[in-house]
N, CA, C and O atoms as CSV, one atom per row, in Angstrom:
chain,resi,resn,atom,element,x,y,z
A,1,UNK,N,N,0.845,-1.169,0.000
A,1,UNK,CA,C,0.000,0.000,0.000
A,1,UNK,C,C,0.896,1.239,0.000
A,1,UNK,O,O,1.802,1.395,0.818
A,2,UNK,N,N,0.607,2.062,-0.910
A,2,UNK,CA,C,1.527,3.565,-1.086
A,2,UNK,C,C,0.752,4.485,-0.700
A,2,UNK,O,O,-0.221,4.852,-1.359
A,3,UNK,N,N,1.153,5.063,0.633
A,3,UNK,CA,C,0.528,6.102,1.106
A,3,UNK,C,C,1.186,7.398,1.426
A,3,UNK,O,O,1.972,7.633,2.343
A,4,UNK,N,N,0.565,8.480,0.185
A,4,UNK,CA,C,1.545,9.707,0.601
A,4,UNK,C,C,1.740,10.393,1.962
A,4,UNK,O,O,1.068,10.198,2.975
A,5,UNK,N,N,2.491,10.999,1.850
A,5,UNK,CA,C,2.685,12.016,3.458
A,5,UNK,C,C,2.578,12.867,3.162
A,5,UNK,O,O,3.225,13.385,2.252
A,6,UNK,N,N,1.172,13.694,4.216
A,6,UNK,CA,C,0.691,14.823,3.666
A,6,UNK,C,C,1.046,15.679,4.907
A,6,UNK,O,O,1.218,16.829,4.503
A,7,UNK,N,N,1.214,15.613,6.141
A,7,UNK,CA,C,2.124,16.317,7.106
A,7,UNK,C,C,3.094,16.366,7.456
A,7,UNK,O,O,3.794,15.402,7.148
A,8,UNK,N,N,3.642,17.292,8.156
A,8,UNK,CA,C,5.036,17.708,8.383
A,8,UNK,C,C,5.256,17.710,9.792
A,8,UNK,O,O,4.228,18.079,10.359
A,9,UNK,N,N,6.100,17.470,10.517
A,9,UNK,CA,C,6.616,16.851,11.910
A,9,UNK,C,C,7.751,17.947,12.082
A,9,UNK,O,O,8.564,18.038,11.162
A,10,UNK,N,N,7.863,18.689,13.049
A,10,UNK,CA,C,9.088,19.544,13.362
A,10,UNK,C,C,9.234,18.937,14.303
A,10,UNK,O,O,8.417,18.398,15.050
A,11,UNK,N,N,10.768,19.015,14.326
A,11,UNK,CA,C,11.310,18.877,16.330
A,11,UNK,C,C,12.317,19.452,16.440
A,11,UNK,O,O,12.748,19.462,15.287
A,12,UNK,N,N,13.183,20.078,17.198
A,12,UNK,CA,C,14.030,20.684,17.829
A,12,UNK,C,C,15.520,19.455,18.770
A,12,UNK,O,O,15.482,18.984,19.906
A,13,UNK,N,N,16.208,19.365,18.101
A,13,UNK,CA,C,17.179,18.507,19.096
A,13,UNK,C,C,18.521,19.422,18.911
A,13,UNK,O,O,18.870,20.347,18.177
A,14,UNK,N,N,19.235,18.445,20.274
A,14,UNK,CA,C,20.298,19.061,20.111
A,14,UNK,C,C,21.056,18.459,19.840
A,14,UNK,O,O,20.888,17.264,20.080
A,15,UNK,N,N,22.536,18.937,19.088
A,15,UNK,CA,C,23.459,18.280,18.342
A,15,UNK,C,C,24.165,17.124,18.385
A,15,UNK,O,O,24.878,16.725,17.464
A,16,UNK,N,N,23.966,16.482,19.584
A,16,UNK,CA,C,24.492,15.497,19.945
A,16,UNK,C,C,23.425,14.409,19.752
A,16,UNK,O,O,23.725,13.297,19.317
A,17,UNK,N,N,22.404,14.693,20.023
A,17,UNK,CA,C,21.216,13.953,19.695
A,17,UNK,C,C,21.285,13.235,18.175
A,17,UNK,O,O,21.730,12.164,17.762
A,18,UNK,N,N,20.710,14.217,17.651
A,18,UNK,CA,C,20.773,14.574,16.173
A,18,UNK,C,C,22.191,13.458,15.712
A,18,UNK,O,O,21.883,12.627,14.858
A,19,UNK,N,N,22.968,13.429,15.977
A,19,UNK,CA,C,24.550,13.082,15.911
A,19,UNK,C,C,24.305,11.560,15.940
A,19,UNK,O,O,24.645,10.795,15.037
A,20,UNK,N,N,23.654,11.194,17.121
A,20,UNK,CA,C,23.501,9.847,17.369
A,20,UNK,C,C,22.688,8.897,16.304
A,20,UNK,O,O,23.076,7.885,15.720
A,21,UNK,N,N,21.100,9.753,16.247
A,21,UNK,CA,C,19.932,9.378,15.147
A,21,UNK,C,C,20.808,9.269,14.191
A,21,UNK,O,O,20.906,8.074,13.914
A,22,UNK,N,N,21.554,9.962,13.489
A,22,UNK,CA,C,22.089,10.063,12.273
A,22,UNK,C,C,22.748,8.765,12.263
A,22,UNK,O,O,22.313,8.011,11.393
A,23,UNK,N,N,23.733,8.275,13.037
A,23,UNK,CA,C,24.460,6.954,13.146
A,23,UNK,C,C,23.685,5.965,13.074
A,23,UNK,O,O,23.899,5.145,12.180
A,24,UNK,N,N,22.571,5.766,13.993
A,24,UNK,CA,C,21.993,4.727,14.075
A,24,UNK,C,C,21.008,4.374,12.933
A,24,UNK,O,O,20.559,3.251,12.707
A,25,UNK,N,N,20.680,5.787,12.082
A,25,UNK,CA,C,19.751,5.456,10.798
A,25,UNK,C,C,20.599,5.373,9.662
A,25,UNK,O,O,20.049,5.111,8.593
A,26,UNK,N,N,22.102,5.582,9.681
A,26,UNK,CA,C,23.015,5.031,8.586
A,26,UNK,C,C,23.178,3.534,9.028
A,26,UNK,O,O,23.098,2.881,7.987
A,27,UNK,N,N,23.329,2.865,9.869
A,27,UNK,CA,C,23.606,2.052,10.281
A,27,UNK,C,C,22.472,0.978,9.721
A,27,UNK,O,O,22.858,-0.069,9.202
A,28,UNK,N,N,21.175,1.251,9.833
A,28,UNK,CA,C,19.851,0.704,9.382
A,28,UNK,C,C,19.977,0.974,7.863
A,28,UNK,O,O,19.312,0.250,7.122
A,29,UNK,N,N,20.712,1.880,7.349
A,29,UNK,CA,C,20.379,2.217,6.047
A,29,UNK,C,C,19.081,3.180,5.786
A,29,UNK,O,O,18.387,3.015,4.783
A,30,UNK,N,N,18.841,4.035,6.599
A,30,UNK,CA,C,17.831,4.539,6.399
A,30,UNK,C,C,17.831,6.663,6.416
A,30,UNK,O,O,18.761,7.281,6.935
A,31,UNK,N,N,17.139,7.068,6.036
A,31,UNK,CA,C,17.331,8.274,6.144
A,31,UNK,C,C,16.813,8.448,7.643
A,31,UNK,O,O,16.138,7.662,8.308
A,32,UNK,N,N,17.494,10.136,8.104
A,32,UNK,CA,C,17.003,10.151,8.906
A,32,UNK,C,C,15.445,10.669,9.547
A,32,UNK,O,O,15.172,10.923,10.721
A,33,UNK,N,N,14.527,10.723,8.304
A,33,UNK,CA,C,13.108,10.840,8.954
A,33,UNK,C,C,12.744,9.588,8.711
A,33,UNK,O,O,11.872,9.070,9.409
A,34,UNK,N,N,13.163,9.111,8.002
A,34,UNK,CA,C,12.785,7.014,8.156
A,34,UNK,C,C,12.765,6.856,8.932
A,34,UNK,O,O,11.682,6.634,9.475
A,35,UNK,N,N,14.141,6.837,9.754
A,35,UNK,CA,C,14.496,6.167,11.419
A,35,UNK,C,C,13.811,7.199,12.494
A,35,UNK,O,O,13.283,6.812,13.537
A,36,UNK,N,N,13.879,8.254,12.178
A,36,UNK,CA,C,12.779,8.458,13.358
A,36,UNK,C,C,11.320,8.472,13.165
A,36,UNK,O,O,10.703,8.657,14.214
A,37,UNK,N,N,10.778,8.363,12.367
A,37,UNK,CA,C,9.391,8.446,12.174
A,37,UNK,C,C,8.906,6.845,12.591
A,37,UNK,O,O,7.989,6.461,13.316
A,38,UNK,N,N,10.026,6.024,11.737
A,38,UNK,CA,C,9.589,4.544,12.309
A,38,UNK,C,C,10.137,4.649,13.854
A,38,UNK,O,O,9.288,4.010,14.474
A,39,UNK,N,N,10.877,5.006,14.578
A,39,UNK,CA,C,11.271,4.742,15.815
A,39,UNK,C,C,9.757,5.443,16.606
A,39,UNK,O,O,8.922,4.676,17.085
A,40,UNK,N,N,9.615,6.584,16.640
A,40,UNK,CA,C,8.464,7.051,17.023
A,40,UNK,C,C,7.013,6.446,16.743
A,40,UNK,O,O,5.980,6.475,17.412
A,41,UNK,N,N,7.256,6.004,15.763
A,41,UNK,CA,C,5.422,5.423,15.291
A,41,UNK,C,C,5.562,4.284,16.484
A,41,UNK,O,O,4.629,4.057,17.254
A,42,UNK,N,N,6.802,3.608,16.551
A,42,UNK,CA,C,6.990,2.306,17.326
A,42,UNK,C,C,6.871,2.078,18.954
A,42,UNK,O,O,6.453,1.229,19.741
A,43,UNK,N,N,7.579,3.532,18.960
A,43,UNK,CA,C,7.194,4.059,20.488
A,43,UNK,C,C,5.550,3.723,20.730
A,43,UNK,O,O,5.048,2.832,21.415
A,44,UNK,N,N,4.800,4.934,19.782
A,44,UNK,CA,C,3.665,5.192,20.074
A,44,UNK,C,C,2.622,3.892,20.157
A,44,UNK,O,O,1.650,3.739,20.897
A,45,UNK,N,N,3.114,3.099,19.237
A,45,UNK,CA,C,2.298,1.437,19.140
A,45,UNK,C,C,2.656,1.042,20.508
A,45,UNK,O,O,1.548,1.029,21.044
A,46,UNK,N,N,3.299,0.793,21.190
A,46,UNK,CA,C,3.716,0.631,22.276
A,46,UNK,C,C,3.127,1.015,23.316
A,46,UNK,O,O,2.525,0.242,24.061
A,47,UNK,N,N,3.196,1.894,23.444
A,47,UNK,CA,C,2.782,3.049,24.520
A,47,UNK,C,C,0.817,2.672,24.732
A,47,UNK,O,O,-0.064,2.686,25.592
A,48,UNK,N,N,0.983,2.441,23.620
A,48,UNK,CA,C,-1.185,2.942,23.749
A,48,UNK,C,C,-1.498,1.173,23.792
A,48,UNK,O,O,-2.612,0.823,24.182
A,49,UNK,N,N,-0.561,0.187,23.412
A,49,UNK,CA,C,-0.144,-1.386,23.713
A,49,UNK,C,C,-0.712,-1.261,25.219
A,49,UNK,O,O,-1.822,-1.563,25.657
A,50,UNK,N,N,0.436,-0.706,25.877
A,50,UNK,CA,C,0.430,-0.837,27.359
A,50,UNK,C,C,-1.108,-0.321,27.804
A,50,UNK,O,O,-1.847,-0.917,28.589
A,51,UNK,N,N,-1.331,0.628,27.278
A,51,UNK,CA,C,-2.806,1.077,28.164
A,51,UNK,C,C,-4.308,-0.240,27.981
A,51,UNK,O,O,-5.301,0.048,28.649
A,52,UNK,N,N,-4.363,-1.121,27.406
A,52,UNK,CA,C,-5.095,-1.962,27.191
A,52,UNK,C,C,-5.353,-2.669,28.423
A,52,UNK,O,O,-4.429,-3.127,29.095
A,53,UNK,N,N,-6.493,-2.770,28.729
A,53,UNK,CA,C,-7.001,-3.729,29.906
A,53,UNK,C,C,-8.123,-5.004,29.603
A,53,UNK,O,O,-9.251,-4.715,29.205
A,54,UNK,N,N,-7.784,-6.203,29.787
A,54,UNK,CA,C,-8.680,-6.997,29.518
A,54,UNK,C,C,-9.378,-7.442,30.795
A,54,UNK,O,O,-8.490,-7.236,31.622
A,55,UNK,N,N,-10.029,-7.744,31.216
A,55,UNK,CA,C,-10.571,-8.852,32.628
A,55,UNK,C,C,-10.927,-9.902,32.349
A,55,UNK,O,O,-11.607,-10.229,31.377
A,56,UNK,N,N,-10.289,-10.865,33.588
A,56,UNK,CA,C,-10.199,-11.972,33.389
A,56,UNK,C,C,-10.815,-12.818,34.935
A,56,UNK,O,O,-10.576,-12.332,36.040
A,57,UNK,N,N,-11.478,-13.896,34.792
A,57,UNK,CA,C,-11.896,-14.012,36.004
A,57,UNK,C,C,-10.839,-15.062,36.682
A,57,UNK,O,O,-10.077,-15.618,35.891
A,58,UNK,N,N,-10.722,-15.381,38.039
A,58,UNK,CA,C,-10.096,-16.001,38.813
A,58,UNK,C,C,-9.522,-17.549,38.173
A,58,UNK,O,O,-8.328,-17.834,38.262
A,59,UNK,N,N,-10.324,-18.301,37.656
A,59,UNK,CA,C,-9.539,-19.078,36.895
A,59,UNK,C,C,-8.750,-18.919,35.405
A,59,UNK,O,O,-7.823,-19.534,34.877
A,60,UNK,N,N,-9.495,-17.914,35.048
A,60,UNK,CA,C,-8.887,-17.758,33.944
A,60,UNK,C,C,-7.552,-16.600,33.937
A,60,UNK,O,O,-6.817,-16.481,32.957
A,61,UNK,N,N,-7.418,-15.914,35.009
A,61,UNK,CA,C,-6.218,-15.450,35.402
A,61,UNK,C,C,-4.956,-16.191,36.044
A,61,UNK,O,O,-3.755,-15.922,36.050
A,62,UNK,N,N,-5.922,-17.524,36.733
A,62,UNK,CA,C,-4.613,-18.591,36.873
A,62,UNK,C,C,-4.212,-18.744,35.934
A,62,UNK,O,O,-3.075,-18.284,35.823
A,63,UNK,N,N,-4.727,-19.362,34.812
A,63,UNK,CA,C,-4.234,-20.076,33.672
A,63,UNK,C,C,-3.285,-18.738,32.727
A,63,UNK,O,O,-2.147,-18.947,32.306
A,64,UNK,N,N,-3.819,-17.776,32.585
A,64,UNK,CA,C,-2.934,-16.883,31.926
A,64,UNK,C,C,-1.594,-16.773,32.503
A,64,UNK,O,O,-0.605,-16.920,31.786
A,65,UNK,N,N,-1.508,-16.548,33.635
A,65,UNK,CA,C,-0.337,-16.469,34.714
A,65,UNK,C,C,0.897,-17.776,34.562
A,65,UNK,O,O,2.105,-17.546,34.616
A,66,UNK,N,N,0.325,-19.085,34.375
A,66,UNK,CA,C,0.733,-19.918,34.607
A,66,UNK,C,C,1.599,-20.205,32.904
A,66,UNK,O,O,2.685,-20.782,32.868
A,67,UNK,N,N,1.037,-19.798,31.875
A,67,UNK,CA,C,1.196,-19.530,30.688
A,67,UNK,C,C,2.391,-18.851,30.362
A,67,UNK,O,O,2.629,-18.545,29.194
């Protein structure tokens, strides 16, 4: 699926920062709004991951646990 990019993302770092991203997205082979846009999207999958709550009742929390 080809999906254009129709917004623009500013951020502000400082040079040492910047310094590092740069290494680690040559290193991947990637530019550096590749590597951070994927590092950030990845964060964010993550992040909103963690907020998920399921309930589970007493046996069925043994068994997950035990799993």
């Amino acid at each position: 699926m080809n999906q254009t990019r129709d917004v623009t993302i500013n951020i502000r770092a400082k040079q040492n920062q910047r310094d590092l991203i740069d290494r680690a997205a040559e290193v991947q082979g990637k530019s550096r709004s590749e590597f951070m846009l994927e590092s950030a999207y990845q964060q964010a999958q993550d992040v909103l991951l963690n907020q998920s709550f399921f309930g589970l009742d007493e046996l069925k929390y043994k068994q997950f646990v035990e799993l």
